[in-house]
C-alpha positions in Angstrom: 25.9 8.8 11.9 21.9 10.1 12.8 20.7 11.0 9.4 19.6 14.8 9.0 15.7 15.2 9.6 15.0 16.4 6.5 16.4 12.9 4.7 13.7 11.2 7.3 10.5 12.4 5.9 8.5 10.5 3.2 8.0 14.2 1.7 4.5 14.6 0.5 1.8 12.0 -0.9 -2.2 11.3 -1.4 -3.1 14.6 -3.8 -6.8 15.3 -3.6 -7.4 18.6 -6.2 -10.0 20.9 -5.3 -13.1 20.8 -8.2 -11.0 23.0 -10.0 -7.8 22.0 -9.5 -6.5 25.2 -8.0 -6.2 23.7 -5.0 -4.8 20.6 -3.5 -4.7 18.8 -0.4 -3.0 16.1 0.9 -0.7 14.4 3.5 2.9 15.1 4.2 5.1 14.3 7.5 7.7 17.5 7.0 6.4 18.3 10.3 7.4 15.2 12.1 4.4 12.5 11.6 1.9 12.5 8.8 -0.5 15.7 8.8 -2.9 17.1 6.2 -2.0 20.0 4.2 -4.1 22.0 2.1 -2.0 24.4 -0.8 -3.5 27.7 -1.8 -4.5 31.2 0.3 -3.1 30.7 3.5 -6.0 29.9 6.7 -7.1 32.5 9.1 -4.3 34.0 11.5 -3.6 31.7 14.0 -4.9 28.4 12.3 -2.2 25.6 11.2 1.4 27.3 9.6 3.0 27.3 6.8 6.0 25.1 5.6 8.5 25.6 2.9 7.5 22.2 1.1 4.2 21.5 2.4 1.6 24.1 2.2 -0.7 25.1 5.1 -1.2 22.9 7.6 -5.1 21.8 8.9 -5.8 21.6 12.5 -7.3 17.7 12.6 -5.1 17.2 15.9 -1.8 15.4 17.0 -2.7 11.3 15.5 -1.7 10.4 12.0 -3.1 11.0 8.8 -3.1 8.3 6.5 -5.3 9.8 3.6 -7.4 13.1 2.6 -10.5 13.6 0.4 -11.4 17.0 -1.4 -15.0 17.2 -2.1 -16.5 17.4 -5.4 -18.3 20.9 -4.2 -15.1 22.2 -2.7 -17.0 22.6 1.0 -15.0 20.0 2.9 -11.8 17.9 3.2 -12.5 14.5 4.4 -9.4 13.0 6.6 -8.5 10.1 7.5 -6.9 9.7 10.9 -5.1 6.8 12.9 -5.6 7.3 16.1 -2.1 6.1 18.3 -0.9 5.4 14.4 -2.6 1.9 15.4 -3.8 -0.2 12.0 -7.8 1.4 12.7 -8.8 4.6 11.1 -11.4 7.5 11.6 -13.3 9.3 9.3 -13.1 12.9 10.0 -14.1 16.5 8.0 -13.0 19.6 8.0 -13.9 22.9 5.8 -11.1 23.5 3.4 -10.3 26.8 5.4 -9.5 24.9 8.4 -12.9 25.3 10.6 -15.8 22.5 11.7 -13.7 19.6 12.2 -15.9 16.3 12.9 -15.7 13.1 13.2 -18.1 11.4 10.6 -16.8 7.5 10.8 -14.8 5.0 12.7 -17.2 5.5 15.9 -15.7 3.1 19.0 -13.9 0.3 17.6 -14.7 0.3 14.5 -12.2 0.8 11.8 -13.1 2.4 7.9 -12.2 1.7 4.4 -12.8 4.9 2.1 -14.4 4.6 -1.4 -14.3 8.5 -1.4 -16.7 11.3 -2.3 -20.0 10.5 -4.6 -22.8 12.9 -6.3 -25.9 11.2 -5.7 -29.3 13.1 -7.1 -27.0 16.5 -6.6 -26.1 15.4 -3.4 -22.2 15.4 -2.2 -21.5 12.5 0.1 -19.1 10.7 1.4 -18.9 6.7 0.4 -17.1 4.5 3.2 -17.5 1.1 5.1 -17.0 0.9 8.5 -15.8 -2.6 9.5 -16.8 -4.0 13.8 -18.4 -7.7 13.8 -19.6 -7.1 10.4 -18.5 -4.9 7.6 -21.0 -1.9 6.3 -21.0 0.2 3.6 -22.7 4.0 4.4 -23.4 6.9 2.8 -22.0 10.2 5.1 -23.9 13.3 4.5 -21.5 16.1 5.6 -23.7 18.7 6.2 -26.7 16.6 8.5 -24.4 14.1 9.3 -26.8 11.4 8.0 -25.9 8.1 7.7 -27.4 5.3 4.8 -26.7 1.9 5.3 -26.1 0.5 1.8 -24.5 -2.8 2.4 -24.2 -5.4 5.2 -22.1 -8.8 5.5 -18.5 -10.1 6.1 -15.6 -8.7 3.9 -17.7 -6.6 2.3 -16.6 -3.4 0.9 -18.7 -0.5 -0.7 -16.1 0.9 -3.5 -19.0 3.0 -5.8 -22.5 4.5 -6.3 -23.9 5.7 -8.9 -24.9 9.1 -10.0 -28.8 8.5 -9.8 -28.7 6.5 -6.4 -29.7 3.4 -7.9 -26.7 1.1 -7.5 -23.8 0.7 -5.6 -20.5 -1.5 -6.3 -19.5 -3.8 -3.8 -16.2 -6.1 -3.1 -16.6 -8.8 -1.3 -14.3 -12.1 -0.4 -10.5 -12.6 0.8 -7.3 -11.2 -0.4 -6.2 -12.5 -4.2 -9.9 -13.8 -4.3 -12.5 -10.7 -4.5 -15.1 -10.4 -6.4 -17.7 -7.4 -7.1 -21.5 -7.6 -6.9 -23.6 -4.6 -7.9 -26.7 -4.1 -5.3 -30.0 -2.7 -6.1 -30.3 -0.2 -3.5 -34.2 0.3 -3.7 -34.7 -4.1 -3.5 -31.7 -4.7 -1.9 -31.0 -7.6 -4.9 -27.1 -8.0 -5.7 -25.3 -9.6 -8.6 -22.4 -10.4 -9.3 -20.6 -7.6 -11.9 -19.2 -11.0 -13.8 -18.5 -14.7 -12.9 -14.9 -14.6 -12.0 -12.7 -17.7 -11.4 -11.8 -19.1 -8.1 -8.1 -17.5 -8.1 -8.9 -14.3 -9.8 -9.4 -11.2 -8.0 -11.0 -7.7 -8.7 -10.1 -5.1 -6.5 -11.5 -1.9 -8.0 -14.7 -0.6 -9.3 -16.1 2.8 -10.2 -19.3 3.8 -12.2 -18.8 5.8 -15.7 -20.2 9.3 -15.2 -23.6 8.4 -17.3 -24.1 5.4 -14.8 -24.5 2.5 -17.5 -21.1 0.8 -17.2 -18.8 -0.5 -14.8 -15.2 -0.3 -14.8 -13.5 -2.5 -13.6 -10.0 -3.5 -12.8 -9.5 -7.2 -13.0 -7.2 -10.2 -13.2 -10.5 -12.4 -14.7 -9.4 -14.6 -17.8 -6.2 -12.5 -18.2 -2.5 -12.8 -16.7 -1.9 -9.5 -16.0 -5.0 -6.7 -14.2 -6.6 -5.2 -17.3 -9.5 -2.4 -17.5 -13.1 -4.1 -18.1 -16.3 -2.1 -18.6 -20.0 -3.9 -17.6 -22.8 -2.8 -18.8 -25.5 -2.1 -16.2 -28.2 0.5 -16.8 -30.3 1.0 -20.1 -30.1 -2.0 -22.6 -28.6 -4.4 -19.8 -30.4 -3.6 -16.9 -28.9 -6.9 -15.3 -25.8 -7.0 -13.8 -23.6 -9.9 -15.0 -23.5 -9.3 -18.6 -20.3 -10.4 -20.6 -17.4 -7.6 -19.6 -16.2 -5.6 -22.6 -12.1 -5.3 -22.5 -11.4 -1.6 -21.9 -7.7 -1.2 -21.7 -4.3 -3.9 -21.6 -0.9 -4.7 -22.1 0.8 -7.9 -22.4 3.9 -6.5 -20.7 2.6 -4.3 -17.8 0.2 -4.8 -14.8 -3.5 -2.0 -14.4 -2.3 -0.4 -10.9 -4.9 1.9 -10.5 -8.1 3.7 -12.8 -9.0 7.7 -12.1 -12.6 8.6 -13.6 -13.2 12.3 -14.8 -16.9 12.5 -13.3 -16.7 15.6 -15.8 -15.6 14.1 -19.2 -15.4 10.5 -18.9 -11.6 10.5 -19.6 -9.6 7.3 -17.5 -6.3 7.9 -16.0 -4.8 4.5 -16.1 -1.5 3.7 -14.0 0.4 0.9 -15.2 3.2 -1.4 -13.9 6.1 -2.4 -16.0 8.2 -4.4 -14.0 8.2 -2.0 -11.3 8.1 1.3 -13.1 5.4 3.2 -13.8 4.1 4.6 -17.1 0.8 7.4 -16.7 -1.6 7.6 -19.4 -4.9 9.8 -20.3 -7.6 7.3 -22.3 -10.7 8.2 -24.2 -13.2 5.2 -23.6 -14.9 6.6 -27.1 -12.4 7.6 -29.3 -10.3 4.8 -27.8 -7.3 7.3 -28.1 -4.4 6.5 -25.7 -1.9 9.4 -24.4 1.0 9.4 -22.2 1.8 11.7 -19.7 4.7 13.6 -19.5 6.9 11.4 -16.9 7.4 13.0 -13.4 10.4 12.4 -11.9 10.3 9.1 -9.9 10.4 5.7 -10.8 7.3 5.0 -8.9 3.8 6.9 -9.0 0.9 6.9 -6.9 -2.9 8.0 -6.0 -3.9 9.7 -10.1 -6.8 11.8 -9.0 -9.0 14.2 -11.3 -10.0 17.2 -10.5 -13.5 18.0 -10.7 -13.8 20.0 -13.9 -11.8 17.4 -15.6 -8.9 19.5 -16.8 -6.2 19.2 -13.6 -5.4 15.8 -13.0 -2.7 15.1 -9.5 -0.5 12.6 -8.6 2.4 11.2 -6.9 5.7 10.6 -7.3 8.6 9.1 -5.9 12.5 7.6 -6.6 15.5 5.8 -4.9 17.2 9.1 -4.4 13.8 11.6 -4.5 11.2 11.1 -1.5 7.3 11.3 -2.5 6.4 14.6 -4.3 3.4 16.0 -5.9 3.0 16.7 -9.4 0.0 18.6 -11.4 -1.0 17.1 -15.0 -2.2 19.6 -17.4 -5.5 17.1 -18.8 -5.0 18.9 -22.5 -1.2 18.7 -23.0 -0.2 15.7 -21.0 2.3 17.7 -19.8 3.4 17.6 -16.0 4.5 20.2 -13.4 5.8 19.8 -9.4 3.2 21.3 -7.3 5.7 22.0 -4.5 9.5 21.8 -4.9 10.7 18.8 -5.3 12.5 17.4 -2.1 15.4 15.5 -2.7 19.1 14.2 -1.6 22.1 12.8 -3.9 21.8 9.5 -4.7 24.2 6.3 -3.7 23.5 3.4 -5.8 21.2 3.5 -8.1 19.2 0.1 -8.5 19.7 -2.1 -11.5 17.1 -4.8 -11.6 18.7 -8.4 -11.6 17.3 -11.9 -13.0 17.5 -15.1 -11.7 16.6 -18.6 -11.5 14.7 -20.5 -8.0 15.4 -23.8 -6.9 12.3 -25.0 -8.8 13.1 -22.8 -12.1 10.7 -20.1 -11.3 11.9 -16.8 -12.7 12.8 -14.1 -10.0 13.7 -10.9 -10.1 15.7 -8.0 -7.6 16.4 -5.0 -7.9 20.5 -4.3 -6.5 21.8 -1.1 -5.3 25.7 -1.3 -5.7 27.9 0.6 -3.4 31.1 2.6 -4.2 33.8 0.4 -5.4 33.8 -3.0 -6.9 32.7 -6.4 -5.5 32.2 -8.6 -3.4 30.1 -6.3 -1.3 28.8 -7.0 2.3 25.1 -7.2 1.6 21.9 -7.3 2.7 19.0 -9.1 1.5 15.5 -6.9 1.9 12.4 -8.8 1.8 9.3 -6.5 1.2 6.1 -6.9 3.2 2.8 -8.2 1.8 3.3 -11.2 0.7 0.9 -9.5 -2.0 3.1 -6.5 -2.9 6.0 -5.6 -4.8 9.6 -4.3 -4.3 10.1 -1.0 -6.3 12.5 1.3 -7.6 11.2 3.7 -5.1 12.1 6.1 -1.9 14.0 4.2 0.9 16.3 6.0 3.4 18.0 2.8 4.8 19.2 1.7 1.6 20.8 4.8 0.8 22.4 4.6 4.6 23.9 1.3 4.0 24.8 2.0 0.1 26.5 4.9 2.1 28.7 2.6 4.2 29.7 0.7 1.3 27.0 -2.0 2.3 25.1 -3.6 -1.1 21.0 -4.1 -0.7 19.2 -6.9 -3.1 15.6 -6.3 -2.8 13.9 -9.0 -4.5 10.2 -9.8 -5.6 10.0 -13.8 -4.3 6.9 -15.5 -5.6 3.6 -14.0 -4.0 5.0 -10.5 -5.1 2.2 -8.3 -6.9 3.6 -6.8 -10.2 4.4 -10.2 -12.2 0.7 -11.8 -12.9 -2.1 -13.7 -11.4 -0.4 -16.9 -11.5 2.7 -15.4 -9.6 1.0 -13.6 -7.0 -1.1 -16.8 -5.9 2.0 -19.3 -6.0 3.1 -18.6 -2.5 -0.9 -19.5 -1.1 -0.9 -22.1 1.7 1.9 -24.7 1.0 3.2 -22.7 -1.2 5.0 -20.7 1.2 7.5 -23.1 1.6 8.7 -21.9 -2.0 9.0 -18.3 -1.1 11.2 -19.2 1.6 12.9 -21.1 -0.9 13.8 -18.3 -3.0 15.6 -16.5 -0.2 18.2 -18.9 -0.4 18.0 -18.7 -4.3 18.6 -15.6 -3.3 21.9 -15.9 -1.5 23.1 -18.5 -3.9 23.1 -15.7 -7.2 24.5 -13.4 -5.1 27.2 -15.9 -4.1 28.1 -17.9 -8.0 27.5 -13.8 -9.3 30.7 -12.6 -6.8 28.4 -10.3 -5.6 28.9 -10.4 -1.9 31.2 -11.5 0.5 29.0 -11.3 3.6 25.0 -12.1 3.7 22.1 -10.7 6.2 18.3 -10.5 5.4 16.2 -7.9 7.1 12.4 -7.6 6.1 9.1 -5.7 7.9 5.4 -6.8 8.7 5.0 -10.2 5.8 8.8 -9.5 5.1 9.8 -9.7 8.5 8.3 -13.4 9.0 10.0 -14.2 5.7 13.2 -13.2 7.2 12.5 -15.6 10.4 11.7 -18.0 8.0 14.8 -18.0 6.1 16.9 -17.4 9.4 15.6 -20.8 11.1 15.1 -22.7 7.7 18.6 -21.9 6.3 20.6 -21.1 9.6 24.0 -21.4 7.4 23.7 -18.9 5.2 23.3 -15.5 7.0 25.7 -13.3 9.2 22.8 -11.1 10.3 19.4 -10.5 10.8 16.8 -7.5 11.2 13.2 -8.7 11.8 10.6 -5.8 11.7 6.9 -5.9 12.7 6.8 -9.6 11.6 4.9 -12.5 12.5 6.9 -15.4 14.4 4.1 -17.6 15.1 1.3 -17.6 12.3 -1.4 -19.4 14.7 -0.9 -16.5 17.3 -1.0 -14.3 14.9 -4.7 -15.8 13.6 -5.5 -15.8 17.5 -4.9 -11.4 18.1 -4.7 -10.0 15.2 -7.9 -7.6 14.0 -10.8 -9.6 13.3 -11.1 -8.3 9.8 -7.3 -9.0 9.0 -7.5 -12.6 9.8 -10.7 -12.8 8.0 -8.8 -11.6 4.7 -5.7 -13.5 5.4 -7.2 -17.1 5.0 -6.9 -17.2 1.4 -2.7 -16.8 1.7 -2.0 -18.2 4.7 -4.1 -21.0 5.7 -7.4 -21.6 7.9 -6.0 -21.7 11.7 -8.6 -25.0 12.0 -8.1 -26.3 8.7 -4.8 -25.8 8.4 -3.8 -25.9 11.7 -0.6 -28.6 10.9 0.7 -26.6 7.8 0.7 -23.0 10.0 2.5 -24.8 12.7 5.1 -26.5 10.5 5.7 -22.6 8.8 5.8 -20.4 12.3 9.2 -19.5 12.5 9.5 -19.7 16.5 8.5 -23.6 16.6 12.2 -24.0 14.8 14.0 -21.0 16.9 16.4 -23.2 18.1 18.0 -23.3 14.4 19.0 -20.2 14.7 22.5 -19.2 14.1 22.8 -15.3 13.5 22.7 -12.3 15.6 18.8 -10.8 15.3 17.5 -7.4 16.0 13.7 -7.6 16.0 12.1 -3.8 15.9 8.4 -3.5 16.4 6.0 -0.9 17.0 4.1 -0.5 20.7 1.1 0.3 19.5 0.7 -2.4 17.0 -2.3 -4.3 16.4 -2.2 -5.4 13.0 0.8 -7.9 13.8 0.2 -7.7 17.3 3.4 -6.4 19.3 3.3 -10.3 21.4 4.6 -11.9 18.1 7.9 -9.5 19.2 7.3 -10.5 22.8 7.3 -13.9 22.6 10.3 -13.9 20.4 12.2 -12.3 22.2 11.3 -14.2 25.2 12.0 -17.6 22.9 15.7 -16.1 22.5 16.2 -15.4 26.2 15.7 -19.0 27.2 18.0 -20.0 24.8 20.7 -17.6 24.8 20.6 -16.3 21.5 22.2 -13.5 20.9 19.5 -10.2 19.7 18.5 -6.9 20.4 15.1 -5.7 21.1 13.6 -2.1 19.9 10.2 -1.6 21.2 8.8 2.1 19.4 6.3 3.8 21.4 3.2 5.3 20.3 4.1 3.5 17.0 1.6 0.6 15.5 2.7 -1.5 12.0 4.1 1.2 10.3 6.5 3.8 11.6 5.3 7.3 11.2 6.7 9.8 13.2 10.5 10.8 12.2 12.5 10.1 15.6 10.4 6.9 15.6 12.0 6.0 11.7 15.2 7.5 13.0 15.8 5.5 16.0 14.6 2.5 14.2 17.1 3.6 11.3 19.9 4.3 13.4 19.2 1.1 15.3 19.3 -1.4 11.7 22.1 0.6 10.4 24.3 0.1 13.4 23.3 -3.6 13.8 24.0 -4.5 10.1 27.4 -2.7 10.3 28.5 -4.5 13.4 27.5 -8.0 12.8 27.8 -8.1 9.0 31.4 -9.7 8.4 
């Protein structure tokens, strides 16, 4: 049965309010691939069109979106853009009325990381690295086009500057291991913001409006990310000074902090077990309010508006794709900025507890068909490793639920969400454990009477974990749907982008180093094991897990006579983005699952 194109978009995502708030733009693939919007007056006749859901569409061409920008000043809407929907991104602007499209970043093969729009002496710009043989962190004027160099070096990230030009904020290091220095941009001099230890990890930092503290957003000395503030300016001119605590909970993970550049309010977005809870904090009065829940399990991207008093964001369920939502600052209260696109829901998830082989506490969340069990089930295996399985918008398992099919999505150990010490237990030979736990997996679901057939299916990290568990425990799968995955982690070091292998040494292994341990977890130096019918789906285009990890799969299966089926998605890179691509691929997993899941 081809699902109805409206139930294959992602709806709308990435809010970015004008300074005051009237307006917002952001991305939305209602139109068939990812495209920025803008909501408000409509554009000059003839420029973009107008959708039911999504606003008025800019003219930034026919590749991707993946984020937008609205300037402080309300002049321009910075965009970024994948070109071929491949893994590297452009920096491009555009007026809010649709005229004077540039390009401003991402020039030849270079790819960008945004830290978004800063106010420096009066001056808008735009703050972003763009990352060739070396990583650097500029400064974009929009209107001269000017670009400042303000950092230089390997895995180094500019994520701040502050108001009076004097500093910026700078990650540096590997995945689960960053740290952040602030530079001196007149000496050049950096520091580190605080000593962290070896397996903590900051990955956000933005300067208060007055420019004498850092936040930051931190696992250093705690369990769980928590809000720090370091003082910088004024009485401790020197970075490195003992962090204040800011904001934390003993029973939720910091997601993401919004700064008002206006008022100094924080949005903070927390993580309880896979939920998300919204609040509005005073760093003075240390006064704590939460918003008015949207509706979605799952939000995303808090943004202020400039003035302070409109603050966006995102949100999304199992049975509601990704909406926008506008939060009146004085009330709390929340509103839908658009209507909010939706479809009934089969299967709600319940979230499910459970014990590894080694005693480590897992958790999944189950979405239960119509009628009672044992269901024919599917195990999904999220990518990552370093993210999290969430209550959150995904058509497939509705399209299984659908067919009286069962889904257990669980969070094996590497998952985000669950604390330092979790995140960091699947590092190196730890891997072997997260393979572990998919048969941990299959062996609740079994003693619960859960299921009475088992596949796994998994994209990009997930899709390796499904190899994995397919070649490492041929026995106890009827079926298997690898996506974008990695079947050989040494080949995958040796074409991969440059600055993705550099990050991935840290989880995976050095390819020197640890050379023996990559081999001895590459899923296609055991494909022989394998016992169960495979479809392995992979995007043309892709460059992040290179499309030869399918190819040489696929080739691996051949020789041997193993029976698969091989979807190869033009113009697509590592993650789907156009809706026939998503449907063929949909319709293709769907099909496969019902057929060989007996």
């Amino acid at each position: 049965m081809l699902v109805q194109f409206d139930e294959l978009s992602n709806g709308s995502w990435g809010p970015s309010p004008s300074p005051d708030g009237s307006r917002i733009a952001y991305v939305s693939d209602i139109g068939g691939s990812p495209q920025a919007y803008v909501t408000g007056p409509s554009l000059p006749p003839g420029v973009g069109g107008p959708s039911p859901w999504a606003g008025t569409l800019l003219p930034t061409g026919k590749d991707p979106v993946t984020a937008v920008h609205y300037s402080p000043d309300g002049e321009w809407i910075a965009c970024e853009i994948a070109p071929g929907g491949a893994p590297r991104t452009e920096l491009w602007l555009i007026r809010p009325d649709g005229t004077g499209l540039r390009q401003a970043g991402g020039f030849g093969a270079t790819t960008i990381l945004s830290a978004g729009w800063v106010e420096v002496r009066g001056s808008v710009q735009f703050a972003v690295t763009e990352i060739g043989e070396l990583w650097r962190g500029l400064l974009v004027n929009p209107r001269s086009m000017a670009r400042q160099r303000l950092t230089r070096g390997e895995l180094v990230a500019v994520l701040d500057v502050s108001r009076d030009g004097a500093f910026a904020a700078v990650r540096e290091g590997p995945r689960g291991r960053r740290r952040v220095r602030v530079v001196d941009l007149d000496s050049g001099v950096a520091g580190p913001l605080f000593e962290g230890t070896y397996d903590s990890s900051t990955e956000q930092a933005v300067f208060s409006p007055d420019g004498a503290w850092v936040y930051a957003r931190t696992d250093y000395d705690s369990e769980f990310s928590r809000l720090i503030a370091v003082p910088v300016t004024g009485d401790h001119p020197v970075p490195g000074a003992e962090p204040v605590v800011v904001a934390e909970r003993a029973d939720a993970e910091l997601e993401h902090v919004a700064v008002s550049r206006e008022t100094g309010l924080l949005a903070l977005l927390w993580n309880a077990s896979g939920r998300s809870e919204l609040t509005l904090f005073d760093p003075v009065t240390r006064i704590e309010r939460w918003v008015t829940p949207p509706a979605g399990d799952v939000l995303s991207d808090p943004e202020f508006s400039r003035d302070g008093r409109t603050l966006v964001v995102c949100a999304e369920g199992p049975g509601a794709r990704r909406s926008l939502y506008r939060v009146n600052v004085a009330t709390a209260h929340t509103s839908p900025v658009v209507p909010r696109p939706s479809w009934s829901l089969v299967g709600a998830p319940e979230l499910h507890h459970l014990v590894s082989g080694d005693g480590l506490a897992l958790t999944g969340w189950f979405y239960r068909p119509a009628g009672d069990p044992p269901y024919r089930t599917m195990i999904s295996l999220h990518p990552g490793p370093e993210s999290q399985e969430r209550p959150g918008h995904n058509p497939i398992y509705q399209q299984l639920a659908a067919r009286d099919i069962a889904v257990f999505a669980p969070n094996v150990r590497g998952s985000s969400g669950y604390g330092r010490t979790f995140v960091n237990l699947d590092n190196l030979a730890g891997r072997h454990g997260a393979i572990a736990d998919v048969a941990a997996c299959a062996a609740y679901l079994d003693d619960a009477g859960l299921c009475s057939s088992l596949g796994v299916m998994g994209r990009s990290y997930g899709g390796y974990l499904t190899l994995a568990a397919l070649v490492t425990h041929p026995d106890l799968f009827a079926v298997g749907v690898e996506v974008c995955g990695m079947a050989d982690l040494l080949t995958f070091y040796e074409h991969t982008e440059p600055w993705i292998a550099a990050g991935a040494v840290s989880k995976y292994g050095d390819p020197v180093r640890d050379r023996g341990l990559l081999m001895d977890l590459s899923p296609l130096r055991r494909i022989e094991n394998l016992a169960t019918p495979l479809l392995i789906v992979h995007g043309a285009s892709d460059t992040n897990v290179p499309v030869r990890e399918a190819h040489q799969l696929v080739a691996a299966l051949v020789r041997l006579g193993k029976p698969h089926r091989y979807v190869i998605l033009d113009g697509e890179g590592h993650d789907f983005v156009g809706i026939d691509s998503r449907r063929r691929y949909l319709d293709e997993a769907v099909a496969w699952i019902t057929d060989h899941l007996t």
